[in-house]
C-alpha positions in Angstrom: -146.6 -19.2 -138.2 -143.4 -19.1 -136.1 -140.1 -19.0 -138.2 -137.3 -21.0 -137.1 -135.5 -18.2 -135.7 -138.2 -17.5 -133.2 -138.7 -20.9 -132.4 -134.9 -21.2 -131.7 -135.1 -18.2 -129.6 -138.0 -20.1 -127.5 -135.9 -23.7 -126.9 -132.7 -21.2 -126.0 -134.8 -19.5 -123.7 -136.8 -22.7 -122.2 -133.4 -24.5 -121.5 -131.8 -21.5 -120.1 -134.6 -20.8 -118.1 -134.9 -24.7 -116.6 -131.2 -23.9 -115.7 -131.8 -20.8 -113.5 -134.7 -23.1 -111.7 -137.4 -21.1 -113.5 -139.8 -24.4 -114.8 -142.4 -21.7 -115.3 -140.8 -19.7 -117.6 -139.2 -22.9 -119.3 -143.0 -24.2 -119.9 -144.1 -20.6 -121.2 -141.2 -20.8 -124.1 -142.4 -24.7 -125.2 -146.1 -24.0 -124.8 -145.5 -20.8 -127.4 -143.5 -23.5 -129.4 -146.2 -26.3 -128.9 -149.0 -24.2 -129.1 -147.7 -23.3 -133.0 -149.5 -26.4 -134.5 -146.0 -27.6 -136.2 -145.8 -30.9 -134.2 -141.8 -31.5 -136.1 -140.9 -28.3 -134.4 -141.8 -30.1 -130.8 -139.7 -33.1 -131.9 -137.0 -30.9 -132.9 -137.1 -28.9 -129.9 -137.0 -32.1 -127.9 -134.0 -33.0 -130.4 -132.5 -29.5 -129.2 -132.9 -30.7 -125.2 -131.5 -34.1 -126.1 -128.5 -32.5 -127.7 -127.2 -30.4 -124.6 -127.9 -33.3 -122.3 -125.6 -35.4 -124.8 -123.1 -32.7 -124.7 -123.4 -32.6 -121.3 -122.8 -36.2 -120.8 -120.1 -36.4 -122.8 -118.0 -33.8 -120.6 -119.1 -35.9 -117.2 -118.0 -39.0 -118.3 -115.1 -37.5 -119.9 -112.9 -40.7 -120.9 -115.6 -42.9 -119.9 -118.6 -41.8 -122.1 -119.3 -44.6 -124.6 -118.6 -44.1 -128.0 -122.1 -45.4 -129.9 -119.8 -45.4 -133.7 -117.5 -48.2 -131.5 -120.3 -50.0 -130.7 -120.3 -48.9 -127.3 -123.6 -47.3 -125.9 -125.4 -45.0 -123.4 -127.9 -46.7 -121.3 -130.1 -45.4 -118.4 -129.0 -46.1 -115.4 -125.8 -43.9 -116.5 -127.8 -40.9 -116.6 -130.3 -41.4 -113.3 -127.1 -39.9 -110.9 -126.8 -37.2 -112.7 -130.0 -36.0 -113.5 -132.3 -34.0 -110.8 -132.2 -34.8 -107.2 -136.1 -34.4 -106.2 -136.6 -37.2 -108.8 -133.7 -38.9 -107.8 -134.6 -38.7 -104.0 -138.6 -39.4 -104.5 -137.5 -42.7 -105.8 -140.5 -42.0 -108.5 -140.4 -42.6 -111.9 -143.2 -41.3 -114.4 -144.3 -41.8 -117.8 -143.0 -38.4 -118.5 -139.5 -39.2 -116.7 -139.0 -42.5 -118.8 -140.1 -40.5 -122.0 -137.0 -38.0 -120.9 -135.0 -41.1 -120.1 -135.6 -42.9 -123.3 -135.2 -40.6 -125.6 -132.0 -38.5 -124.0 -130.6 -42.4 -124.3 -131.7 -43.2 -127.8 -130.6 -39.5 -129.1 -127.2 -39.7 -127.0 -126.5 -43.6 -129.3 -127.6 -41.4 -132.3 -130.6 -44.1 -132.7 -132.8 -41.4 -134.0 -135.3 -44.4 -135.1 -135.7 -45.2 -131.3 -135.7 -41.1 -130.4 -138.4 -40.4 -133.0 -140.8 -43.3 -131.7 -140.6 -42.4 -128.1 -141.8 -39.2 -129.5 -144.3 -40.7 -131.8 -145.7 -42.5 -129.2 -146.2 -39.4 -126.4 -147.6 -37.1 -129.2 -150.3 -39.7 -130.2 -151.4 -39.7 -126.6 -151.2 -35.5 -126.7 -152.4 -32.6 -124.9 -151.3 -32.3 -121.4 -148.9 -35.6 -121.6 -146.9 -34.4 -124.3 -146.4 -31.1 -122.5 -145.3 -33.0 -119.2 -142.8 -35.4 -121.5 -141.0 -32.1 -123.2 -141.3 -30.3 -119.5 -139.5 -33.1 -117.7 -137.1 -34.0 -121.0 -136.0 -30.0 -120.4 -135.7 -30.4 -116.8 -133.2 -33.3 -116.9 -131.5 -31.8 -120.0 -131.1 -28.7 -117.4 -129.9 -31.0 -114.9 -127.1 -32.2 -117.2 -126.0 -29.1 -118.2 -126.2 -27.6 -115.0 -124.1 -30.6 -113.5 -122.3 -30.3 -117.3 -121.1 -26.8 -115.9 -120.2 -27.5 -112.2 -118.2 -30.1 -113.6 -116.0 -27.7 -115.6 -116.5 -24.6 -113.2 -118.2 -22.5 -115.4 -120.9 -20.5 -115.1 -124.4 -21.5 -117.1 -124.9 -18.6 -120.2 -121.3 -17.5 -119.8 -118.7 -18.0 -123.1 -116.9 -21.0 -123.8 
């Protein structure tokens, strides 16, 4: 059984991987996750993605980003110009992108109801469809964070 430490060394490792444009490497590190049997460990590593991508949102939108305790909220179509550009420029959405979609949204509102049954509903299909919803949430959480950094002019894995 994989302790938390390793499996936070994995997620780490998966999203910083996804950044440097390594999606093999990024799939290696949540397959070793995945592949541990502990199917709260996948949601919390997807919890893990959806956190950066929130924290990346918030820096983009700076002023702008809505404030879900206000009652303001997050919605889709704020993330889809940010997120990657051979998604964006296919014009092709999947089941896997709309998981990513939904449940970067629903975890960015703190709507963790809404987060956890977007999840519940990909792991009851299982096997290779989960695998593609955690690989394309990662992706766009590395899209954010990648955009997150250009924003600020930093460089990805480097202090803040």
């Amino acid at each position: 059984m994989m302790s938390t430490d390793q499996a936070a060394q994995h997620i780490y490792a998966a999203l910083a991987a996804q950044m440097g444009g390594d999606a093999d490497t990024a799939a290696e590190h949540i397959q070793a996750v995945a592949l541990d049997g502990d199917i709260n460990r996948v949601y919390g590593m997807c919890c893990a993605f959806a956190y950066a991508a929130h924290h990346s949102l918030q820096i983009l939108f700076g002023d702008q980003a809505p404030q879900p305790e206000r009652g303001e909220m997050w919605i889709v179509r704020q993330l889809e110009p940010e997120l990657r550009p051979d998604r964006r420029d296919s014009g092709v959405t999947t089941a896997e992108d709309l998981f990513s979609l939904r449940f970067i949204v629903a975890y960015a509102n703190g709507d963790h109801d809404t987060d956890e049954a977007v999840f519940t509903a990909a792991a009851q299909i299982g096997g290779e469809h989960l695998v593609r919803c955690v690989a394309a949430l990662v992706a766009d959480a590395a899209g954010l964070c990648n955009a997150g950094h250009a924003h600020l002019g930093t460089t990805p894995g480097a202090a803040a």
